[in-house]
BAGU-334464 format. One line per field, with one value per atom (N, C-alpha, C, CB): residue number from 1; residue in three letters; atom name; x, y, z. Coordinates in nm, 3 decimals. Atoms other than C-alpha are relative to their C-alpha. Glycine has a CB too. Layout:
drense	c(NUM;...) $
sedo	c(ALA;...) $
kolvex	c(CA;...) $
px	c(X;...) $
py	c(Y;...) $
pz	c(Z;...) $
! end
This chain:
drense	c(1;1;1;1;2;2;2;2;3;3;3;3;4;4;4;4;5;5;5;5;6;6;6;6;7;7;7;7;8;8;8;8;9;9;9;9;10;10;10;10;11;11;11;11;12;12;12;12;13;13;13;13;14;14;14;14;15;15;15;15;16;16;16;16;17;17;17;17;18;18;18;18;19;19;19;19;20;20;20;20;21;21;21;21;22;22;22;22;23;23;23;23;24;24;24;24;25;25;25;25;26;26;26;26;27;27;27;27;28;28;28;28;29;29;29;29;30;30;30;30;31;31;31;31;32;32;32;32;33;33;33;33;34;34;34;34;35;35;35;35;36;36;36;36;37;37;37;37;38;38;38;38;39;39;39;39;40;40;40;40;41;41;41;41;42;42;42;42;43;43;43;43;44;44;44;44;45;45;45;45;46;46;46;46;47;47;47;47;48;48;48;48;49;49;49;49;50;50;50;50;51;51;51;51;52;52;52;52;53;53;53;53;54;54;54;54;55;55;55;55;56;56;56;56;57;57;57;57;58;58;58;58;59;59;59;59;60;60;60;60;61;61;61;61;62;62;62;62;63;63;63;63;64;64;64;64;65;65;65;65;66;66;66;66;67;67;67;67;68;68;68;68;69;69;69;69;70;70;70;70;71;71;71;71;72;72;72;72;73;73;73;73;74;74;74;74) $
sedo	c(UNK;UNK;UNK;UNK;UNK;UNK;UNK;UNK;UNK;UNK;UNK;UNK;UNK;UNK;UNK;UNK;UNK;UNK;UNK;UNK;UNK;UNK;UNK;UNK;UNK;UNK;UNK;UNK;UNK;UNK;UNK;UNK;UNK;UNK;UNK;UNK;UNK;UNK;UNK;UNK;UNK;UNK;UNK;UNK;UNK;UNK;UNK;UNK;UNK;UNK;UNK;UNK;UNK;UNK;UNK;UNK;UNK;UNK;UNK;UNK;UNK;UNK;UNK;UNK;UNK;UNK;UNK;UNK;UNK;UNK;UNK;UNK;UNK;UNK;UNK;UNK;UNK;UNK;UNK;UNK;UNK;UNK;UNK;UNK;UNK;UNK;UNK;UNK;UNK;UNK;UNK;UNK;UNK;UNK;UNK;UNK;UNK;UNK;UNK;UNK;UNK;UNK;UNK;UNK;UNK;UNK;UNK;UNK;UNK;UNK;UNK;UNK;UNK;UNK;UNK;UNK;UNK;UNK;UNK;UNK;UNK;UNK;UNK;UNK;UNK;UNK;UNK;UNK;UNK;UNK;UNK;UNK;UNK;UNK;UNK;UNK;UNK;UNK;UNK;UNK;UNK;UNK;UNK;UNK;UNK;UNK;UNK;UNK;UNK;UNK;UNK;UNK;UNK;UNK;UNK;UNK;UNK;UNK;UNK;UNK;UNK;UNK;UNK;UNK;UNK;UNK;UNK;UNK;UNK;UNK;UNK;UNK;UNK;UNK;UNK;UNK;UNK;UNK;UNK;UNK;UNK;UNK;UNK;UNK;UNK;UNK;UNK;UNK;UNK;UNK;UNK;UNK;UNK;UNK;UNK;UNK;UNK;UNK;UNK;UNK;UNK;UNK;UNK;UNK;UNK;UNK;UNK;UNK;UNK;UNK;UNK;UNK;UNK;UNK;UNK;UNK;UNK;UNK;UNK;UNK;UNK;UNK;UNK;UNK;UNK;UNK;UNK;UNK;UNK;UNK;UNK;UNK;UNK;UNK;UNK;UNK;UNK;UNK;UNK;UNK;UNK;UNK;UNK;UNK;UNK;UNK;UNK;UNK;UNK;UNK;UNK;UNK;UNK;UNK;UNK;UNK;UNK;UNK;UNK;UNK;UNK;UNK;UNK;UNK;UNK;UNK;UNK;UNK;UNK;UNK;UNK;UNK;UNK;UNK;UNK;UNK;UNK;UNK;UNK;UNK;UNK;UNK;UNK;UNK;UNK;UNK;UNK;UNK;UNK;UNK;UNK;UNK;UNK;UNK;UNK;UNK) $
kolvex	c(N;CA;C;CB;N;CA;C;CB;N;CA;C;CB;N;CA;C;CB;N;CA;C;CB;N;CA;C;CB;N;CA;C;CB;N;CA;C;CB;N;CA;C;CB;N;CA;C;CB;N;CA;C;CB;N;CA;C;CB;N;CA;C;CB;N;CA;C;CB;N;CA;C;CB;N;CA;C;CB;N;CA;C;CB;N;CA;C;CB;N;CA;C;CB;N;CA;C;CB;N;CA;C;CB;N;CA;C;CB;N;CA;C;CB;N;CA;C;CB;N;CA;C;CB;N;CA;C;CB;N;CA;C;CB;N;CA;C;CB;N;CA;C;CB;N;CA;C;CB;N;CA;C;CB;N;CA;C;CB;N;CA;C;CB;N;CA;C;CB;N;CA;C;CB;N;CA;C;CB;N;CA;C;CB;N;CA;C;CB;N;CA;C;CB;N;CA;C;CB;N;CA;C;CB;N;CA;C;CB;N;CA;C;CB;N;CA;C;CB;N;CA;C;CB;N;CA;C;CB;N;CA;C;CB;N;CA;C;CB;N;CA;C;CB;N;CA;C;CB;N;CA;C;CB;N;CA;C;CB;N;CA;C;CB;N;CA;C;CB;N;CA;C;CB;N;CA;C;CB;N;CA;C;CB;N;CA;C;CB;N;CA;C;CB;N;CA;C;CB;N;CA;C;CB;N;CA;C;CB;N;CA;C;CB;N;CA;C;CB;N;CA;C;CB;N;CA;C;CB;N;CA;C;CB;N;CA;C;CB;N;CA;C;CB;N;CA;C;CB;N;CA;C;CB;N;CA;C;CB;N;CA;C;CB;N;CA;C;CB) $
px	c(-0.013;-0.481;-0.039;0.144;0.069;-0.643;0.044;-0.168;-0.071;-0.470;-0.144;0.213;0.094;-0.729;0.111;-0.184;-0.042;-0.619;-0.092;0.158;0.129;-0.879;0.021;-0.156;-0.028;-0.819;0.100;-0.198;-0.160;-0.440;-0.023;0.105;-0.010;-0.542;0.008;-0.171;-0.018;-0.425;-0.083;0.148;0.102;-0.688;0.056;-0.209;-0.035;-0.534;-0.131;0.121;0.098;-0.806;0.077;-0.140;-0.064;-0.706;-0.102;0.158;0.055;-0.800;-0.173;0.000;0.148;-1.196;-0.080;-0.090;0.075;-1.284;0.028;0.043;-0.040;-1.081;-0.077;0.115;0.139;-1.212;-0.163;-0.016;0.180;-1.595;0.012;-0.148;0.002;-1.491;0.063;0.109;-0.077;-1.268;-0.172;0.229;0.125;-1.599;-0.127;-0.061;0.089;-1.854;0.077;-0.049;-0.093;-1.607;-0.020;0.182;0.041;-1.634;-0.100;0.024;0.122;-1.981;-0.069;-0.049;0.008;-2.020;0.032;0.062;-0.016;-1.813;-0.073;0.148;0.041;-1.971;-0.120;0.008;0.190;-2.334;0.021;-0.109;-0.016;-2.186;0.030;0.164;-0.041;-2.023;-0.109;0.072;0.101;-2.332;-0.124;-0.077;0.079;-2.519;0.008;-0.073;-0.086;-2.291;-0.056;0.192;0.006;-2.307;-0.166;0.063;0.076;-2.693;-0.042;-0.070;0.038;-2.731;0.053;0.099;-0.078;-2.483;-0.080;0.128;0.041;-2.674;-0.151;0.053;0.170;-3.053;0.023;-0.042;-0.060;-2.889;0.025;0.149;-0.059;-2.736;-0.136;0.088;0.094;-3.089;-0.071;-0.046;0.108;-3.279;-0.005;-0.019;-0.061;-3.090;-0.005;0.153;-0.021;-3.051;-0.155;0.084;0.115;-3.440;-0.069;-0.043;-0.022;-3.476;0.042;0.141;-0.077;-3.243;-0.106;0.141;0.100;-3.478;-0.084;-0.041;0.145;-3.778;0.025;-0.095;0.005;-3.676;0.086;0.076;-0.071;-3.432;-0.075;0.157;0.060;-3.637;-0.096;-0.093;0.116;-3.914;0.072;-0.108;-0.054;-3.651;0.036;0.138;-0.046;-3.541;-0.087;0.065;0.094;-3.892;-0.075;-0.071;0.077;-4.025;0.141;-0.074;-0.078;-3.700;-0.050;0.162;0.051;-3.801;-0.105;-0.020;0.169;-4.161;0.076;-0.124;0.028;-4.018;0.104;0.012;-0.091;-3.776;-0.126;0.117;0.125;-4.079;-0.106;-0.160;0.071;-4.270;0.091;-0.108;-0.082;-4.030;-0.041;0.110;-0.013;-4.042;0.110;-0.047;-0.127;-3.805;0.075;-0.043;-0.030;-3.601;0.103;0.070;-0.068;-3.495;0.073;-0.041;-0.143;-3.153;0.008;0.145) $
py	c(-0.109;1.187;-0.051;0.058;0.042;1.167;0.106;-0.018;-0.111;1.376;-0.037;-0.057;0.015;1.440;0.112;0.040;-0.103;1.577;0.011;-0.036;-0.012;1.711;0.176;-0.004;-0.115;1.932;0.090;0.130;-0.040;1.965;0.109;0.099;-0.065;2.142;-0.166;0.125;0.101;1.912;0.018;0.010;-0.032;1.887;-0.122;-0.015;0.046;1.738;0.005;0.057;0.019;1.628;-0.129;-0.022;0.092;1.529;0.016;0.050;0.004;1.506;-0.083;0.180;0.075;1.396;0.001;0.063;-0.003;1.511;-0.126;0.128;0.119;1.211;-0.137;-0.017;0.158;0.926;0.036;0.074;0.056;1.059;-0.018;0.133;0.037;1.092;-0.166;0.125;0.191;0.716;-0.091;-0.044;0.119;0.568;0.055;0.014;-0.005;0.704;-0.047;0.163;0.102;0.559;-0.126;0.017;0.180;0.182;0.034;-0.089;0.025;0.229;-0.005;0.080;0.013;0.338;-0.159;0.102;0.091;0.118;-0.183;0.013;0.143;-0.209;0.000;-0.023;0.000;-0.091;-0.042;0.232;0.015;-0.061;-0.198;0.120;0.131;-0.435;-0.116;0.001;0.109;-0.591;0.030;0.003;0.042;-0.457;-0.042;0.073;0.065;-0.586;-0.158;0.037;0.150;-0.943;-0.057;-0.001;0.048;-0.957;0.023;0.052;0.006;-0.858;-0.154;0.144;0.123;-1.142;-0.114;-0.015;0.122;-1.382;0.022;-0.028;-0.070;-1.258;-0.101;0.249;0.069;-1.350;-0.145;0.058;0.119;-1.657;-0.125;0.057;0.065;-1.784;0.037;0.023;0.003;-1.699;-0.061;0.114;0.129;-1.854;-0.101;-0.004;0.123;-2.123;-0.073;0.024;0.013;-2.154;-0.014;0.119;-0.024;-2.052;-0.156;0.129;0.093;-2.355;-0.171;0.041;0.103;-2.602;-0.034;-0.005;0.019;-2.528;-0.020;0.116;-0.035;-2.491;-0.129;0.166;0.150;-2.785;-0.126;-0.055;0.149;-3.064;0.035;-0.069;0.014;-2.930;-0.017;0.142;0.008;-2.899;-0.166;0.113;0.135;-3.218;-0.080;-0.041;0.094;-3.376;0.032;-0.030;-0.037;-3.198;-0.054;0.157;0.069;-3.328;-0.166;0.028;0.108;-3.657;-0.057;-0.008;-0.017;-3.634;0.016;0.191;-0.041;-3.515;-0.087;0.163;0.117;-3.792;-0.088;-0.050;0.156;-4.053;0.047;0.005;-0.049;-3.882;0.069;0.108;0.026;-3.840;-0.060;-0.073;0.169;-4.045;-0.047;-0.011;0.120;-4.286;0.040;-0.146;-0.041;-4.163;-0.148;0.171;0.083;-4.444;0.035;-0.077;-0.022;-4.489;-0.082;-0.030) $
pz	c(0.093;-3.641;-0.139;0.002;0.147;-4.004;-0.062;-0.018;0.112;-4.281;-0.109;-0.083;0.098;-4.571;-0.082;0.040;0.098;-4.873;-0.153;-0.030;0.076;-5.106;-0.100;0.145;0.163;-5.464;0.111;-0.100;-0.052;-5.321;0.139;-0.153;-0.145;-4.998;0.087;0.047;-0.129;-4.671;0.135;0.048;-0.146;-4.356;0.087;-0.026;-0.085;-4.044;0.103;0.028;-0.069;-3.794;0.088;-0.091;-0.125;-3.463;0.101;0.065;-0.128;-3.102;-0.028;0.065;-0.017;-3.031;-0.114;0.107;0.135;-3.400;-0.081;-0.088;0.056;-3.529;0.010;0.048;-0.141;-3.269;-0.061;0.291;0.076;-3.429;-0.142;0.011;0.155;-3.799;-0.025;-0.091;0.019;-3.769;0.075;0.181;-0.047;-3.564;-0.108;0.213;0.137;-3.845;-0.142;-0.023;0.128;-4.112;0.038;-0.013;-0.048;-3.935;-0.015;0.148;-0.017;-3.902;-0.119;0.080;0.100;-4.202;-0.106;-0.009;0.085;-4.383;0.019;-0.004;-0.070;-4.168;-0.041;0.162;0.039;-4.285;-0.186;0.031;0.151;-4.648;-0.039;-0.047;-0.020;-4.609;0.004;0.122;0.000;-4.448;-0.138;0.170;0.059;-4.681;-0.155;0.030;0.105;-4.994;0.045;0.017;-0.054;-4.805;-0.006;0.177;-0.032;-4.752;-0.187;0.141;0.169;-5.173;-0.052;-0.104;0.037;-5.241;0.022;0.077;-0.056;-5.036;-0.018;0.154;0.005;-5.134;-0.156;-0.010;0.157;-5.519;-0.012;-0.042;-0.057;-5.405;0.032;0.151;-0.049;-5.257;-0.108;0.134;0.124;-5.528;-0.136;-0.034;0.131;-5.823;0.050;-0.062;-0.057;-5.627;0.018;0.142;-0.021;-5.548;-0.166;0.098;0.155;-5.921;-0.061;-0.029;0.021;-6.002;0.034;0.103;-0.023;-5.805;-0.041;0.065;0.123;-5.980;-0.115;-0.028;0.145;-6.303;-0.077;-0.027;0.095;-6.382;0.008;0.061;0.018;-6.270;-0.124;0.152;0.092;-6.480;-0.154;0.014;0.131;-6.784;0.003;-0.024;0.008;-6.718;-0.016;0.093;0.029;-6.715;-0.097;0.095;0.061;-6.991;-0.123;0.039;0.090;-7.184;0.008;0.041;0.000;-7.095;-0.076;0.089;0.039;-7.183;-0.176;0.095;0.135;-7.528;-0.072;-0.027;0.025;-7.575;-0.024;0.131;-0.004;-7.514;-0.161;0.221;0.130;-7.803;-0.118;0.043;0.165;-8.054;-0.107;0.000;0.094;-8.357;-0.023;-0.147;0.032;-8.416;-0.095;-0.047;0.119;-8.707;-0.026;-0.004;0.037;-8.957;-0.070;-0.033;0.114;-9.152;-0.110;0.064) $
! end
């Protein structure tokens, strides 16, 4: 049995109407879920890929700009 209550009217839904509105709610909500989980992890791989490329090159282009500096005297 599923009670709804919607702008203060009450809807009771039972018998075989329930069992399809409760299995389109899981289904629903499991499509909504996976597809929360596969954004997360799309994000996740891409910063991360992002991350690979991009720090070594900061890191060797800091280098590079360390070696050519000038010396500053005191």
């Amino acid at each position: 049995m599923l009670v709804i209550e919607h702008n203060g009217r009450t809807i009771v839904v039972t018998g075989w109407r329930a069992w399809v509105l409760a299995a389109l709610l899981v289904v629903g909500m499991t499509f909504l879920a996976a597809l929360v989980a596969f954004l997360v992890l799309g994000l996740a791989i891409t910063v991360g890929a992002v991350l690979l490329i991009a720090l070594p090159i900061a890191i060797g282009v800091a280098i590079l700009a360390s070696l050519f500096q000038r010396s500053a005297k005191s």
